[in-house]
C-alpha positions in Angstrom: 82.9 -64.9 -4.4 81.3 -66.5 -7.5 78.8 -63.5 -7.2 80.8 -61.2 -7.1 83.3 -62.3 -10.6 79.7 -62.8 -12.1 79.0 -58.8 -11.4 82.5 -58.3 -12.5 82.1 -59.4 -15.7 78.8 -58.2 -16.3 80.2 -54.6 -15.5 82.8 -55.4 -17.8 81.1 -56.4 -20.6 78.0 -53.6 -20.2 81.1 -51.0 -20.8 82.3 -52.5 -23.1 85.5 -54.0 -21.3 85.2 -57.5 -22.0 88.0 -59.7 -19.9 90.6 -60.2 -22.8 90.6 -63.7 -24.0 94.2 -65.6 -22.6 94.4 -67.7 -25.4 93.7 -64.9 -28.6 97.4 -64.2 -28.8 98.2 -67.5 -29.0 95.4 -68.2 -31.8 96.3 -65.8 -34.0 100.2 -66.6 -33.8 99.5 -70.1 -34.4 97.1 -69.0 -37.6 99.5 -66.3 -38.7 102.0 -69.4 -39.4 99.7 -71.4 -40.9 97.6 -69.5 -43.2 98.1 -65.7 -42.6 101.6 -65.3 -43.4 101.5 -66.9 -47.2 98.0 -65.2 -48.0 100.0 -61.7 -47.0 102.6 -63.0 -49.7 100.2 -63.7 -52.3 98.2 -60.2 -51.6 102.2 -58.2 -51.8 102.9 -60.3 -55.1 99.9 -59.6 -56.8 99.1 -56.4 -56.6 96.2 -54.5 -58.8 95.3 -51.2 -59.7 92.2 -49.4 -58.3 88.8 -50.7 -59.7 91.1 -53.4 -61.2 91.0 -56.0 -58.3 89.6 -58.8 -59.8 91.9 -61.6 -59.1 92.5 -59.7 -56.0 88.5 -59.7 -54.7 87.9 -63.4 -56.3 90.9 -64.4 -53.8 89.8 -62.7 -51.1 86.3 -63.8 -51.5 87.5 -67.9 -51.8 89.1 -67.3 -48.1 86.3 -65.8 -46.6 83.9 -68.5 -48.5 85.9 -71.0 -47.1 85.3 -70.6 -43.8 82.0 -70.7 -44.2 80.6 -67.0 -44.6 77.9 -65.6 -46.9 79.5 -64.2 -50.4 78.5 -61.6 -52.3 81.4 -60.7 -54.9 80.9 -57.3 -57.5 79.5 -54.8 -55.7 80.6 -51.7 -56.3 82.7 -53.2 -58.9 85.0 -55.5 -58.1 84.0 -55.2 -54.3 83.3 -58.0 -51.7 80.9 -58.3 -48.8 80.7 -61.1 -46.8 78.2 -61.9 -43.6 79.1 -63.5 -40.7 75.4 -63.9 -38.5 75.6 -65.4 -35.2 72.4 -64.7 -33.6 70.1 -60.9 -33.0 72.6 -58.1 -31.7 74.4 -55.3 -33.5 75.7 -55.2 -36.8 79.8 -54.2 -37.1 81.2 -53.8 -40.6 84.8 -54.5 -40.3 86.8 -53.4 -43.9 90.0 -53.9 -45.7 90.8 -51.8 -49.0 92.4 -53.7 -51.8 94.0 -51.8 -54.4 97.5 -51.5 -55.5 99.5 -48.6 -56.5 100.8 -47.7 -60.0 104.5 -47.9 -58.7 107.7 -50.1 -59.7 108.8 -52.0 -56.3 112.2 -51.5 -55.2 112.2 -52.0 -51.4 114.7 -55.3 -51.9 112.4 -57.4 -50.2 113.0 -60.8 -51.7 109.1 -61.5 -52.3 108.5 -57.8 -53.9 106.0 -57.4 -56.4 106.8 -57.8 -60.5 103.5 -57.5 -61.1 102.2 -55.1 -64.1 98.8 -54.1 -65.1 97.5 -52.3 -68.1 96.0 -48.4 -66.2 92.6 -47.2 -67.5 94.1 -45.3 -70.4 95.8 -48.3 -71.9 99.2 -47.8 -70.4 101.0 -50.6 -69.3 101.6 -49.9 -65.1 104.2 -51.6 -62.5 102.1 -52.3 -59.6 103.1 -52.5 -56.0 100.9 -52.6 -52.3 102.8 -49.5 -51.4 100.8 -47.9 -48.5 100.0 -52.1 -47.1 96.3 -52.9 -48.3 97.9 -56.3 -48.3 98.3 -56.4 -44.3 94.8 -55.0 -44.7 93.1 -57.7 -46.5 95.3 -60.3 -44.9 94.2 -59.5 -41.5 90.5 -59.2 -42.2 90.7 -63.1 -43.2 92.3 -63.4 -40.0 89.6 -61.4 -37.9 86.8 -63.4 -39.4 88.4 -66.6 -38.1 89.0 -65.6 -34.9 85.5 -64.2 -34.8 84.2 -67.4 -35.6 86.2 -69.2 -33.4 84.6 -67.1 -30.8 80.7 -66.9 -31.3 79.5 -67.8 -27.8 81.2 -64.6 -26.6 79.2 -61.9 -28.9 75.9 -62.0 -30.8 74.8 -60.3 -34.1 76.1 -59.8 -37.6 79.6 -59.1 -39.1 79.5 -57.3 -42.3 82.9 -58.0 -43.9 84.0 -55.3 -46.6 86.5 -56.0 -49.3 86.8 -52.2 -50.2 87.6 -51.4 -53.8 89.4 -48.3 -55.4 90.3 -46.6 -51.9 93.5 -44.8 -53.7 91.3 -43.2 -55.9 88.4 -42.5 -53.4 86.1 -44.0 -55.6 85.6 -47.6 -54.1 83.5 -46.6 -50.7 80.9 -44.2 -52.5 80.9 -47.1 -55.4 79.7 -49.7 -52.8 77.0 -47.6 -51.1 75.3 -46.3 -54.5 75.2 -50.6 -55.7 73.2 -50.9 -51.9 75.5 -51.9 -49.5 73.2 -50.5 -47.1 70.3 -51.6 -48.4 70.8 -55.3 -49.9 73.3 -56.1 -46.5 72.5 -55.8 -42.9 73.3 -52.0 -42.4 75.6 -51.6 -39.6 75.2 -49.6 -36.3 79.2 -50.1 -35.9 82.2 -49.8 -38.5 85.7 -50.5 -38.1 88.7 -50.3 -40.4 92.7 -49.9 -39.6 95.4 -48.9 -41.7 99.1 -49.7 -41.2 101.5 -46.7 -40.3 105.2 -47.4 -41.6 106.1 -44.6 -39.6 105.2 -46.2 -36.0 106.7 -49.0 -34.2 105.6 -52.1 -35.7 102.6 -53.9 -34.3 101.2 -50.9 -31.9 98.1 -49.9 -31.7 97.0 -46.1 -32.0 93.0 -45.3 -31.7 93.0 -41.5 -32.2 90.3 -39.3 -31.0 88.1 -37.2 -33.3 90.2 -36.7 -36.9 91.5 -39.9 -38.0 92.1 -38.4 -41.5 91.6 -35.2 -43.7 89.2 -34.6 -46.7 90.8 -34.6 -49.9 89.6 -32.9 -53.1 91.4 -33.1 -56.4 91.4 -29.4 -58.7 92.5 -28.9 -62.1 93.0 -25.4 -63.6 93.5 -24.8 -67.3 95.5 -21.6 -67.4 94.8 -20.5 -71.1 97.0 -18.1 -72.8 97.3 -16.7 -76.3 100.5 -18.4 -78.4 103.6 -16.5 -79.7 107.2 -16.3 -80.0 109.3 -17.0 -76.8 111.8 -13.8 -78.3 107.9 -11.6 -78.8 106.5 -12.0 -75.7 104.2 -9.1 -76.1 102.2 -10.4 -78.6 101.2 -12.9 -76.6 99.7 -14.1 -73.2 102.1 -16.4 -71.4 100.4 -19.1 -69.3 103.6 -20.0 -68.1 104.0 -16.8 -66.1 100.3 -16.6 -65.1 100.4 -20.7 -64.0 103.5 -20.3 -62.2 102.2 -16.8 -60.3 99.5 -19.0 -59.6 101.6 -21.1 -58.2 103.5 -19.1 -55.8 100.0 -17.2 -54.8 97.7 -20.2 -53.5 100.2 -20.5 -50.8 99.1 -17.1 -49.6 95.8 -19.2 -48.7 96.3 -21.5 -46.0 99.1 -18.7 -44.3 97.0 -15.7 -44.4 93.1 -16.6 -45.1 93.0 -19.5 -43.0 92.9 -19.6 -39.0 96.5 -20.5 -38.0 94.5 -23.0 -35.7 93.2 -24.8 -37.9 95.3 -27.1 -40.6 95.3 -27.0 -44.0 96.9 -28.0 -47.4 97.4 -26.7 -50.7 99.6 -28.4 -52.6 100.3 -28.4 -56.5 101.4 -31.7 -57.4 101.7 -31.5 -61.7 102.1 -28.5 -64.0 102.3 -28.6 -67.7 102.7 -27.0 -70.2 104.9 -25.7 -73.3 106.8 -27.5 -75.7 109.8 -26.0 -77.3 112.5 -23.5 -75.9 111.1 -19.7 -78.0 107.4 -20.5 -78.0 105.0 -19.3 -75.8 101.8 -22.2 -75.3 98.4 -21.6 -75.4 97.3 -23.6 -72.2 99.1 -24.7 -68.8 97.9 -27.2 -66.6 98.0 -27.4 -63.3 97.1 -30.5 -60.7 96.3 -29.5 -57.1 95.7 -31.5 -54.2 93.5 -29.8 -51.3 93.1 -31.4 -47.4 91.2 -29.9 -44.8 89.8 -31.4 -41.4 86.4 -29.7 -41.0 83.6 -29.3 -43.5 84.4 -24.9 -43.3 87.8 -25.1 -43.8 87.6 -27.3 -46.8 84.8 -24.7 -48.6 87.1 -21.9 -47.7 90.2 -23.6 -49.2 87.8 -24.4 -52.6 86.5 -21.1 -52.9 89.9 -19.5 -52.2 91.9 -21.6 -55.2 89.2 -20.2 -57.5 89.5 -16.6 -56.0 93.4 -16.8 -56.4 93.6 -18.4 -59.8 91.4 -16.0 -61.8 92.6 -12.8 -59.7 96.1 -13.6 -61.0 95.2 -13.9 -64.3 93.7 -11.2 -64.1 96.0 -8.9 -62.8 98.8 -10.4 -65.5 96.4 -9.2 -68.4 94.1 -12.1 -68.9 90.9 -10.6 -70.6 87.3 -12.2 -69.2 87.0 -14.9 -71.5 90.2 -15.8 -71.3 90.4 -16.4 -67.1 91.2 -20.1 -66.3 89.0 -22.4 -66.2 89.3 -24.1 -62.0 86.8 -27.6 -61.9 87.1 -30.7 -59.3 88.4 -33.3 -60.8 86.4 -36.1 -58.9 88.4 -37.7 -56.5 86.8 -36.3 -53.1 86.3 -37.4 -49.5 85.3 -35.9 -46.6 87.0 -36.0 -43.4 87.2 -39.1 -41.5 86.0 -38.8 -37.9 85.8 -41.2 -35.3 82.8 -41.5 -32.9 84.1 -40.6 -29.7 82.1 -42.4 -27.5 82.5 -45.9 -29.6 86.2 -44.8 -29.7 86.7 -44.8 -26.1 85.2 -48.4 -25.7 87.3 -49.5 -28.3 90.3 -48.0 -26.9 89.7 -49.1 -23.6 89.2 -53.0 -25.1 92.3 -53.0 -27.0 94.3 -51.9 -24.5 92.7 -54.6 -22.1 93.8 -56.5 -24.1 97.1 -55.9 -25.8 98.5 -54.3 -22.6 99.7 -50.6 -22.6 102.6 -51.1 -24.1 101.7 -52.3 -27.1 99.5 -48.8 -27.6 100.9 -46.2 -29.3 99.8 -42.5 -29.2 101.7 -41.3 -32.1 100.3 -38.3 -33.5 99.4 -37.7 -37.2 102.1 -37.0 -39.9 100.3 -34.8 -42.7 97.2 -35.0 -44.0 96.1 -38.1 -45.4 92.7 -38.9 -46.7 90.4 -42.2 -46.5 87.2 -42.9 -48.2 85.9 -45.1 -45.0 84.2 -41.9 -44.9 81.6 -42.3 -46.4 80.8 -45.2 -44.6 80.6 -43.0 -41.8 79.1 -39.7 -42.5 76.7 -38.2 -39.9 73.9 -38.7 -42.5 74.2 -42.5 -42.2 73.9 -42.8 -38.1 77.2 -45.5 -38.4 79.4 -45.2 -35.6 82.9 -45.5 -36.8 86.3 -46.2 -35.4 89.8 -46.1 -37.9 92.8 -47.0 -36.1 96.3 -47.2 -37.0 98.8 -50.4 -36.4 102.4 -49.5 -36.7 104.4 -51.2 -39.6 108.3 -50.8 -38.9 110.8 -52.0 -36.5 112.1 -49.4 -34.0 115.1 -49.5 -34.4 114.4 -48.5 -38.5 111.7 -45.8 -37.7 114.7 -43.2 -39.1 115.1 -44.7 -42.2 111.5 -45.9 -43.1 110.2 -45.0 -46.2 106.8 -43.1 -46.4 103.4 -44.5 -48.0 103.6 -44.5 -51.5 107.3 -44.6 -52.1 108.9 -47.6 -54.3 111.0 -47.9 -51.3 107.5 -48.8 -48.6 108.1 -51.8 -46.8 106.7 -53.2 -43.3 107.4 -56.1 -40.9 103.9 -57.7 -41.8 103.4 -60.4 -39.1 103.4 -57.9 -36.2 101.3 -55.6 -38.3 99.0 -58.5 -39.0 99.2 -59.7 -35.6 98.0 -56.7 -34.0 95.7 -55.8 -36.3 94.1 -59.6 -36.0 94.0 -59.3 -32.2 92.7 -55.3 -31.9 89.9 -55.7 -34.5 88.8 -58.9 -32.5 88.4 -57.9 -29.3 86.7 -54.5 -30.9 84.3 -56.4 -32.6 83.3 -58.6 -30.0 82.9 -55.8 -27.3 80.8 -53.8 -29.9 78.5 -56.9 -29.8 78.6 -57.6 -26.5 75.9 -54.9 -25.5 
């Protein structure tokens, strides 16, 4: 008999199943109370803006000091990396973004943010964790203590990330050009999660393949040639041409693109003008583009410039006066998980949390992640984004979407989860 449980959990653990550890439930509840639950109120009440996370990173960096881990603070900016080495074995990076949002709280939670911030252009921002980096960061704290807690079950090195500027899908290619894979351990493994207020609080969804869409940002400067708003002849309206623009780049994605595979176009700012009777010289237009393979996304970007000249164009726009159609910067690819390392990690968090605590929601538009980059096929990383639901049942109706002043979640099963799942993924990752 004592053979055969030894050949048990040595099949379990070569795949990756390692037997579920009876008293991890218990450990993070009991740390959730102690120390998980006011960090999670200090992260929601003092929100920063991207690439402005300095008393954000310093905090997060004194936790993970504390208990004991290697710090390096600023890389990338204001990002953190911390190194958890327990012996030779593989190397799992396990990050948490960081950055606020430039939005005024109003989700009448009694601990919601006040906090303000001055933006990059000198403005004066209210700033709230409106999509949950908070839960993020707190549970990554929480993982590292349960890790250490547990070294005699895994061997090899934890790379923990404290990812700047992900809302501006800046922070991830920031970290790698400063030589986060070159100046740390690089890692054969990453793992990240984000909370989903629009899935049962504290479930657990590991999708397969696309875990999020690219995302490219496009500006077009529709120029036009100024005149009276009651002469419209002498003039070239960029008003008309900008909004036929408009209305024409949602020709792309319903009849140049394959209805099977998705796609997004969406103008989200356009301005221009400034009185009632004149006609303005230049309109200016803000477009967000999602895609979920590498063709679809260079079919989208060749398309907006296709449609936004043609228009012009055919509206009287002379050669040098076509629009001018340039990225704007912010730019991810698509975020895939591996889908080998995805079904041990599946399989291990299910083990473990029990079925019904998995969720197989399916996605709800096209979001975008920089964990990307950590990822690409260029870099060999196997990576593995899961989701960890943020809202009570019974309020799934009602929830308020990412982004929205109104974004709230029920953080102690979020953090719970996410504390238990990214466990018992890291340790059967370095349990080979």
């Amino acid at each position: 008999m004592r053979r055969l449980c030894l050949l048990s959990l040595a099949l379990a653990a070569h795949t990756g199943l390692v037997v579920a550890d009876a008293d991890l439930a218990a450990d993070v509840a009991s740390d959730y109370s102690a120390n998980l639950s006011p960090l999670f109120l200090h992260f929601h009440q003092h929100p920063e803006l991207s690439g402005r996370e300095e008393q954000t990173s310093a905090r997060l960096a004194g936790e993970l000091r504390a208990l004991g881990l290697e710090v390096t603070e600023h890389v990338g900016g204001t990002g953190v990396v911390a190194l958890l080495r327990n012996g030779n074995g593989p190397t799992v990076l396990i990050r948490a973004d960081m950055d606020g949002l430039p939005v005024a709280e109003r989700s009448g939670l009694a601990y919601a943010s006040q906090a303000k911030q001055m933006d990059p252009y000198g403005v004066e921002q209210s700033v709230m964790h409106a999509c949950g980096h908070d839960t993020h960061m707190t549970a990554l704290v929480g993982t590292a203590r349960q890790l250490i807690a547990r070294k005699s079950d895994w061997h090899g090195t934890v790379v923990f990330i404290g990812q700047p500027a992900e809302e501006t899908i800046s922070g991830a290619k920031a970290m790698l050009e400063d030589g986060l894979y070159s100046r740390f351990p690089k890692p054969e493994y990453a793992l990240a999660f984000h909370v989903n207020a629009l899935d049962e609080a504290g479930k657990v969804s590991v999708p397969d393949g696309i875990a999020y869409s690219s995302s490219d940002s496009v500006n077009i400067k529709v120029r036009g040639i100024g005149a009276h708003g009651a002469a419209p002849h002498k003039g070239l309206d960029p008003v008309l041409i900008a909004s036929s623009i408009v209305v024409n780049l949602q020709s792309i994605v319903a009849r140049t693109i394959d209805p099977l595979q998705p796609g997004v176009v969406t103008v989200g700012s356009i301005h221009g003008g400034a009185k009632h009777n004149i006609i303005p010289e230049e309109v200016n237009l803000q477009l967000t583009v999602r895609a979920d393979t590498p063709e679809v996304r260079d079919q989208l970007l060749a398309a907006i410039r296709r449609v936004a000249l043609g228009t012009a164009k055919a509206l009287g726009a002379s050669d040098d006066m076509l629009p001018i159609v340039e990225p704007h910067g912010e730019s991810t690819p698509p975020t895939r998980n591996d889908p080998a390392t995805t079904q041990r990690v599946r399989a291990v968090i299910e083990k473990s949390l029990g079925a019904s605590r998995m969720s197989s929601k399916p996605r709800e538009g096209m979001g975008a992640e920089d964990f990307a980059y950590f990822v690409t096929p260029e870099s060999g990383v196997k990576g593995v984004y899961f989701g960890v639901g943020g809202t009570p049942a019974a309020d799934l109706a009602t929830a308020a979407s990412h982004h929205s002043p109104l974004f709230k979640v029920t953080p102690e099963p979020v953090i719970r989860s996410a504390v238990e799942a990214m466990t018992v993924a890291a340790i059967a990752l370095m349990s080979d």
